[in-house]
FISE-418004 format. One line per 4 residues: number of its first residue (from 1); their letters; for each residue x, y, z of N, C-alpha, C. Coordinates in steps of 0.2 Angstrom, whole numbers, plus 5000, padded with zeros to 4 digits. Example, Ala and Ser with C-alpha at 12.3 -4.5 7.8 and 13.67 -1.06 7.14 Angstrom:
<rs>
1) as) 5066/4972/5039/5062/4978/5039/5066/4984/5039  5064/4989/5035/5068/4995/5036/5064/5000/5039
</rs>
This chain:
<rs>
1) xxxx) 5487/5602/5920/5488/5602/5912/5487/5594/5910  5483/5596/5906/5483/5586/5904/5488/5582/5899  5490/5578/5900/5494/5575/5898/5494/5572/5890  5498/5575/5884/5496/5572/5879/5502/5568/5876
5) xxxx) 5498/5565/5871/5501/5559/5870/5511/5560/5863  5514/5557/5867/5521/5559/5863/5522/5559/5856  5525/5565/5851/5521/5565/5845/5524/5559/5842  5531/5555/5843/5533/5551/5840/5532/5542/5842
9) xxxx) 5524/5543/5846/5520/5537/5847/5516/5535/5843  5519/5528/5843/5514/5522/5835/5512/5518/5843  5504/5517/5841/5501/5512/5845/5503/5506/5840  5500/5498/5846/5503/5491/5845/5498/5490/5838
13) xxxx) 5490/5493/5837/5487/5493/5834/5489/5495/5825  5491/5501/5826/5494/5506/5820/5500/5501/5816  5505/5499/5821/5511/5496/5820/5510/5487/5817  5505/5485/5819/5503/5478/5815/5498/5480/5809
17) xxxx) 5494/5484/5810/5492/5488/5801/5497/5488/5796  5502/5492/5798/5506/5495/5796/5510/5488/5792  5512/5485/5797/5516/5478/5795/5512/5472/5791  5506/5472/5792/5501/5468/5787/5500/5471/5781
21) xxxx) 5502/5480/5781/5500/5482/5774/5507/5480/5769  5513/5480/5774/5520/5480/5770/5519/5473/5767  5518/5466/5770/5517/5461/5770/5513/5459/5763  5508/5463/5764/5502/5460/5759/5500/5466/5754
25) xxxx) 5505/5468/5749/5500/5473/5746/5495/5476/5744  5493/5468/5740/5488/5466/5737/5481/5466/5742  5483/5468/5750/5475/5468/5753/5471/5473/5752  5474/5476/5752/5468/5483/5749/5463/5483/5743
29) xxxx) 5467/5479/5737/5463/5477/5732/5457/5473/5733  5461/5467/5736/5457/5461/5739/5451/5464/5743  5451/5467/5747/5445/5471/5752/5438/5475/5749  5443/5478/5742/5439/5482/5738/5434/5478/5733
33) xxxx) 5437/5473/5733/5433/5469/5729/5429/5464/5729  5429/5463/5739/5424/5459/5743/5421/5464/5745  5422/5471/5745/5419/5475/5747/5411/5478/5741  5414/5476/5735/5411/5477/5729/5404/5471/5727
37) xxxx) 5409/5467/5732/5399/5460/5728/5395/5463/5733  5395/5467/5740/5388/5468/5743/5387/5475/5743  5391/5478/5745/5390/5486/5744/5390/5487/5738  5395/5489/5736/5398/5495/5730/5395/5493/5722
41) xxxx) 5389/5495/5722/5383/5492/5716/5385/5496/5710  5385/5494/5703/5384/5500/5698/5379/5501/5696  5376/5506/5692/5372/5510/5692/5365/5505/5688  5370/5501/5683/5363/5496/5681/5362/5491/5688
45) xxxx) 5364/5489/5690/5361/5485/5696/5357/5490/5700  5356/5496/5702/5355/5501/5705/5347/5501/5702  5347/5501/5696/5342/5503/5692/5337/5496/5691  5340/5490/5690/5335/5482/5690/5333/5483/5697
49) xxxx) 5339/5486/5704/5334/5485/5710/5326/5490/5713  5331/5495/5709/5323/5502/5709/5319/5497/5706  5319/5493/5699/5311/5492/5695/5308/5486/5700  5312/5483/5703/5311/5476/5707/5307/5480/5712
53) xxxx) 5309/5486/5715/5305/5487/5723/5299/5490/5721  5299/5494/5714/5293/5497/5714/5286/5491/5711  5289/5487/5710/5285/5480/5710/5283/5476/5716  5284/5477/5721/5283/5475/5727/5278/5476/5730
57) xxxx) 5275/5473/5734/5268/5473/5738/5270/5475/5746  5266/5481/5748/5268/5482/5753/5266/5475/5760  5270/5477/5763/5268/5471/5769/5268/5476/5775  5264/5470/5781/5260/5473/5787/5266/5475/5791
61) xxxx) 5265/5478/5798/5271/5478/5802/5275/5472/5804  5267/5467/5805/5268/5461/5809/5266/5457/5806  5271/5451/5804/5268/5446/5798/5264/5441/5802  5266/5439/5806/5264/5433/5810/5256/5436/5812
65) xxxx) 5254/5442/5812/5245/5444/5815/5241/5440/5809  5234/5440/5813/5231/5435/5806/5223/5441/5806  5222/5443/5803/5216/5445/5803/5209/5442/5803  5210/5436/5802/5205/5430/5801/5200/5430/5807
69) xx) 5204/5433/5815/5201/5430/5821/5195/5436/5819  5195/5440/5818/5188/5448/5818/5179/5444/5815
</rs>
């Protein structure tokens, strides 16, 4: 029978989460909102990035090939 783990085990991991979140409320906010300048875009920034890429020029696979040598 394998061995499972005791239901009233907090790893070392869980228990300094835990005590960092009592500590710091406000880090969740904080996270969310450094979370928010590179992911979490709205919808107008979503829509300036769509017209920008449809303006775009396709490129080769490999920039550094020169076709000049042919």
């Amino acid at each position: 029978m394998p061995m499972l783990p005791a239901r009233n085990y907090v790893s070392e991991h869980t228990k300094f989460i835990r005590d960092l979140l009592a500590r710091k409320p406000q880090l969740e906010s904080e996270q969310r909102a450094g979370r928010a300048i590179w992911w979490d875009k709205r919808p107008a920034d979503l829509k300036l990035r769509h017209e920008m890429d449809e303006g775009s020029v396709p490129q080769k696979p490999y920039v550094y090939s020169t076709d000049d040598a042919e």
